[in-house]
Backbone as numpy.savetxt, mean C-alpha at the origin, in Angstrom:
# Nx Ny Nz CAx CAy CAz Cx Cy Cz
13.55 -1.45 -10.64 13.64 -1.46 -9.20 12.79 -2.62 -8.68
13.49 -3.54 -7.82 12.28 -4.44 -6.79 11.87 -3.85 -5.72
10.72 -4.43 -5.63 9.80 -4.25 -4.67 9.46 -5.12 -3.90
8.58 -5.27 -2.53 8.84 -6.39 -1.64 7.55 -5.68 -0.96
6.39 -6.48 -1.29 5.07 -6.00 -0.59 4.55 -7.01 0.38
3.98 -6.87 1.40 3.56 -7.07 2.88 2.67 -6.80 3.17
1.41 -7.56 3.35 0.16 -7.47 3.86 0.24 -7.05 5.43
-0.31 -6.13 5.85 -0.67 -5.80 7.28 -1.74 -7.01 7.74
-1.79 -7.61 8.73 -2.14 -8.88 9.43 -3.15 -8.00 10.49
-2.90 -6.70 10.96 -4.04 -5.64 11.55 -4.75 -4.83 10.76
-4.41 -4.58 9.49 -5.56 -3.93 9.02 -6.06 -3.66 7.41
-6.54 -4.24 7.64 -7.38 -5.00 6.66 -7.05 -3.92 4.88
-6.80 -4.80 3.97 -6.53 -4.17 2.28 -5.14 -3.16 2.72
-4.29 -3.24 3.88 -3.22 -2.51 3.84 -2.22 -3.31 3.54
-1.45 -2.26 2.65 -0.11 -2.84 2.25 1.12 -2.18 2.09
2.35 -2.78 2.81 3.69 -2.18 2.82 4.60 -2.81 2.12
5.30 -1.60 0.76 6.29 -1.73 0.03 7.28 -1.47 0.49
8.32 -2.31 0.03 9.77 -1.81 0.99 11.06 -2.60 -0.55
11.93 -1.38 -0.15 12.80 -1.76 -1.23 13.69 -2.24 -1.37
13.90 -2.70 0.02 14.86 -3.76 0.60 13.75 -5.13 1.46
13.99 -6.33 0.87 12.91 -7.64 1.25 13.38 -7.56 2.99
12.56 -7.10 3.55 12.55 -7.51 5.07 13.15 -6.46 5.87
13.11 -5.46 5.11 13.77 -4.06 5.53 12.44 -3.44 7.26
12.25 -3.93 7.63 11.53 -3.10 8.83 11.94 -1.93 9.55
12.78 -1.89 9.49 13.61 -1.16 10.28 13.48 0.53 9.69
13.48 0.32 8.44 13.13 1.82 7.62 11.68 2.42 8.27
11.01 1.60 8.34 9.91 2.22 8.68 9.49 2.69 10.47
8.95 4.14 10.11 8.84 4.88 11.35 8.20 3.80 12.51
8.28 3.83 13.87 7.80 3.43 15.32 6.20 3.48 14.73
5.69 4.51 14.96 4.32 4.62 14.87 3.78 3.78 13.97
4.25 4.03 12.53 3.95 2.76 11.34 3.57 1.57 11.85
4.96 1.28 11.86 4.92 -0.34 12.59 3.75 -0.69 13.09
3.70 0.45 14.26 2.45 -0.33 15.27 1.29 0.31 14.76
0.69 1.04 13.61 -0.16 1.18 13.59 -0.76 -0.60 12.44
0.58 -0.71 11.84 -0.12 -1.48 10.46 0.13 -3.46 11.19
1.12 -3.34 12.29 1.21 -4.44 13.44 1.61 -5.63 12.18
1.48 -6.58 12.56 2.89 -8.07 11.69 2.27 -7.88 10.60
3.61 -8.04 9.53 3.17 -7.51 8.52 3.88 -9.25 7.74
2.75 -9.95 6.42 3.05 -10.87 6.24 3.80 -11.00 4.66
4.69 -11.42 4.13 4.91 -11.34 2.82 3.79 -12.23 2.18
3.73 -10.72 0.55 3.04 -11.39 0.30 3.39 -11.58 -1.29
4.12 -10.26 -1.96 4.97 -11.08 -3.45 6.00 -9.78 -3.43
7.17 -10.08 -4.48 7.74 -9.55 -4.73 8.25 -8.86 -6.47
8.45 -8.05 -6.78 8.22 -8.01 -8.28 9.16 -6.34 -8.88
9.28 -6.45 -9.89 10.05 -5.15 -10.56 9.20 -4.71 -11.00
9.50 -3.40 -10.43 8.82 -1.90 -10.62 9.11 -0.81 -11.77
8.88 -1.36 -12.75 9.34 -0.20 -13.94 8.69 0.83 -14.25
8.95 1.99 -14.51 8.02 2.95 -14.93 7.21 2.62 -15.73
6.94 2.02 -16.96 5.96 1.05 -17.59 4.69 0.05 -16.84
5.05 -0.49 -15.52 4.10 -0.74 -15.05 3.00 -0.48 -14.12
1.87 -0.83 -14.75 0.79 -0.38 -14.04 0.15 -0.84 -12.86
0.28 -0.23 -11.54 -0.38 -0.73 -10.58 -1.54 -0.73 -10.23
-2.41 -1.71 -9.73 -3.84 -1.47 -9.77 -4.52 -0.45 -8.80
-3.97 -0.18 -7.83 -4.55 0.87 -7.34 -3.79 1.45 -6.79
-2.15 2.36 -7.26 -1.16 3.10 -6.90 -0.98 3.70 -7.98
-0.03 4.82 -8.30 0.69 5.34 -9.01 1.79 4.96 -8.94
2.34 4.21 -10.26 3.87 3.53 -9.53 4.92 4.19 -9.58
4.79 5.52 -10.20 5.88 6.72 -9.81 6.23 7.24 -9.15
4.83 7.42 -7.99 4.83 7.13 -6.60 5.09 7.24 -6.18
4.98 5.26 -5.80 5.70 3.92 -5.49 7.17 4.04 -5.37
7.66 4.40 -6.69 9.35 4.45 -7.14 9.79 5.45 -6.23
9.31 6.57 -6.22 9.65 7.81 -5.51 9.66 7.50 -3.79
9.02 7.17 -3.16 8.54 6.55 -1.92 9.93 5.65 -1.62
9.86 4.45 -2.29 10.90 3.76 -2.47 12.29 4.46 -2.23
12.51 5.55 -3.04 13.94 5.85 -3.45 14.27 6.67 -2.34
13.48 7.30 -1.79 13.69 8.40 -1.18 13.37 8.27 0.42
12.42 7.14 0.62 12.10 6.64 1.87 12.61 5.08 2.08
12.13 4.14 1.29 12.83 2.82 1.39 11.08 1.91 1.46
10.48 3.03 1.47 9.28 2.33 1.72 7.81 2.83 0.94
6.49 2.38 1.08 5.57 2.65 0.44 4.28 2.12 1.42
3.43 3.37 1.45 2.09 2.30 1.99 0.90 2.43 1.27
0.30 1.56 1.34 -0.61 1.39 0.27 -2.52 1.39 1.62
-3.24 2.12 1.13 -3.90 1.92 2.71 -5.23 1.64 1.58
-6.27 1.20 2.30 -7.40 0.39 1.53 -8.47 2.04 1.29
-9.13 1.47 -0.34 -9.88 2.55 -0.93 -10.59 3.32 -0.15
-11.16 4.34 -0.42 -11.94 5.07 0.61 -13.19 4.83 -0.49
-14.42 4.81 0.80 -15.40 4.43 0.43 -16.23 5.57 -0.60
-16.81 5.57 -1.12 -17.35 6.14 -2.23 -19.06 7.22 -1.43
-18.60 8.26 -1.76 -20.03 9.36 -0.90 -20.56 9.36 -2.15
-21.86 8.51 -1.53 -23.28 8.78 -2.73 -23.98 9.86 -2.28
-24.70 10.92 -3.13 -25.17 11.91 -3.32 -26.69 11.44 -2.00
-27.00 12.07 -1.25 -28.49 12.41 -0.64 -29.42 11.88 -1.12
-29.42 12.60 -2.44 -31.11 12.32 -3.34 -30.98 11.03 -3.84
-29.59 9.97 -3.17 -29.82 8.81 -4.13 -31.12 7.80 -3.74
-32.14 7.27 -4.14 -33.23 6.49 -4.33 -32.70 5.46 -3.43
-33.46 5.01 -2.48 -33.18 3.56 -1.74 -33.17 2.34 -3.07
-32.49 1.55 -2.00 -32.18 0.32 -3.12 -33.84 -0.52 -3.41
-34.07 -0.64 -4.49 -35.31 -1.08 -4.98 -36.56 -0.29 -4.86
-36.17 1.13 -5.23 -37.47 1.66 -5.14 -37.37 2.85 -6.63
């Protein structure tokens, strides 16, 4: 399967897969304007064999097949424990 990924230009490490190159239209009103111009940024085949760096690309495939689309939204930040020690002490 190809894929056709799109950097969000509003918000920042977001990214939209679409399984048709330039397909906008699949994706919901709200989307749109939440993730605002979205820029190409590569395109590539999606095999069950490959590994995405920070998706599940079964996913991905599933999203794809069944929606036309995929979003990819930036990591969530990591909760350090209370008792952690300030930095340099």
């Amino acid at each position: 399967m190809r894929c056709h990924v799109y950097r969000s230009e509003k918000r920042a490490d977001t990214y939209v897969y679409l399984r048709e190159e330039g397909d906008f239209d699949c994706l919901p009103e709200p989307l749109r304007a939440s993730v605002g111009p979205l820029v190409f940024s590569l395109s590539f085949e999606l095999t069950p064999e490959r590994k995405l760096a920070r998706e599940d690309s079964e996913v991905v495939r599933t999203n794809l097949r069944e929606r036309g689309f995929h979003v990819q939204l930036p990591p969530q930040p990591m909760d350090l424990p209370d008792q952690m020690p300030a930095h340099g002490r």
